[in-house]
N, C-alpha and C positions, 0 to 999 in steps of 0.2 A: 538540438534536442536529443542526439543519440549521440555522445559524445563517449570515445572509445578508449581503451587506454585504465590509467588508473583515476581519470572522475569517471567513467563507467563500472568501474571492480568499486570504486565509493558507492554511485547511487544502487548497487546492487545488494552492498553492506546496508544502505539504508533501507530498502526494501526487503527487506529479510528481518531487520530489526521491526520496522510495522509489523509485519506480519508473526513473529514471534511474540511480541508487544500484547496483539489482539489476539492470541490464542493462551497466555497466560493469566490476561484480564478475563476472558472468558471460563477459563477454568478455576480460577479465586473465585466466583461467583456463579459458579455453575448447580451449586443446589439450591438457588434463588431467582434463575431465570427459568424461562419456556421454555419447553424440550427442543422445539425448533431453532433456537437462536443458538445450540450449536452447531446445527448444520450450516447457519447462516454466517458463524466466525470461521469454519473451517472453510466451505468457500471462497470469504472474501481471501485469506491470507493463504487459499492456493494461486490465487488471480495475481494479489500484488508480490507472488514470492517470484511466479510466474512471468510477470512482466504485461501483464495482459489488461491492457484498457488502463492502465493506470493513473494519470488522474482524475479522469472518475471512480474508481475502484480506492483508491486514497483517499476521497473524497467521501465515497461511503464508508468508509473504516472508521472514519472521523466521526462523522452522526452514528454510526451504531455506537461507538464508544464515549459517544457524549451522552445519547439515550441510556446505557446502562450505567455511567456514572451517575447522569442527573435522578432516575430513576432508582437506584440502589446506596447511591453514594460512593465518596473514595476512603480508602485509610487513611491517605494523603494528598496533598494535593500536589504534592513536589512529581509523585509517578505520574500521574494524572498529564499533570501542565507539558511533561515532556513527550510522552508517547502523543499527545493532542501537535506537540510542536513538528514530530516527525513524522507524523501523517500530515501535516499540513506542508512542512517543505516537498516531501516528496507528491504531492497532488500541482503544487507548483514546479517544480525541476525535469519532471518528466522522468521517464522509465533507465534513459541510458541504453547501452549499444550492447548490450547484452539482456537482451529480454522479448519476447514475442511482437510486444510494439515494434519493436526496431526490424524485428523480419517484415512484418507486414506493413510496416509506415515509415520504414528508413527508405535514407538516400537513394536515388533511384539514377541510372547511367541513363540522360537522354540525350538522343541520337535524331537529329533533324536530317530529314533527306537535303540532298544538296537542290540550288535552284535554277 
C-alpha cells in the first residue's frame, strides 16, 4: 500500500494532480459558489497533496467535485470525466511511501520476544 521508489514519486504525481485539479475547478467557479466551499477546496487539496487520510480525503474530492459539477455544470465533460477518474484511482491505490499516511500507517519492524 506504500510502495517506495518510482510508483511512489507516481502516486505522488497523482496526488498533486487531484489536488491542483480541485483547486482549478474551484477557482473557474468561484464567483458561483459559497464563500465557504473555498475553504473547503483548499483543505481538501492540502490533505490529499499532503498524503493525509487519503482515500477518504480522495473520496471526498470526488463528491465535492461531483456536487459542483452537477450543481453548476461542466464546459466539458472530457475535464470532468478525468479529474472524476484521478480522484477515483487514487481513493483506490492509496497514498504511496511518500506521504503522512505512510509515516503513520506504514510498515512497522515487529520484534517478538523469544520463548
Amino acid at each position: 500500500m506504500f510502495p517506495p521508489g518510482p510508483p511512489g514519486i507516481g502516486l505522488a504525481c497523482l496526488r498533486a494532480s487531484v489536488a491542483v485539479a480541485l483547486l482549478f475547478e474551484h477557482h473557474s467557479y468561484r464567483h458561483l459558489l459559497f464563500h465557504c466551499s473555498g475553504g473547503t477546496a483548499i483543505l481538501l487539496s492540502l490533505a490529499v497533496i499532503l498524503g493525509c487520510l487519503t482515500p477518504v480525503v480522495a473520496a471526498l474530492t470526488l463528491v465535492f467535485q461531483a456536487l459542483t459539477w452537477f450543481t453548476l455544470g461542466t464546459g466539458s465533460a472530457v475535464p470532468a470525466s478525468l479529474i472524476a477518474l484521478d480522484a477515483l484511482a487514487l481513493s483506490l491505490l492509496g497514498p504511496g511511501a511518500y506521504s503522512v499516511d505512510s509515516y503513520l500507517f506504514g510498515r512497522r519492524l515487529l520484534v517478538l520476544p523469544p520463548d
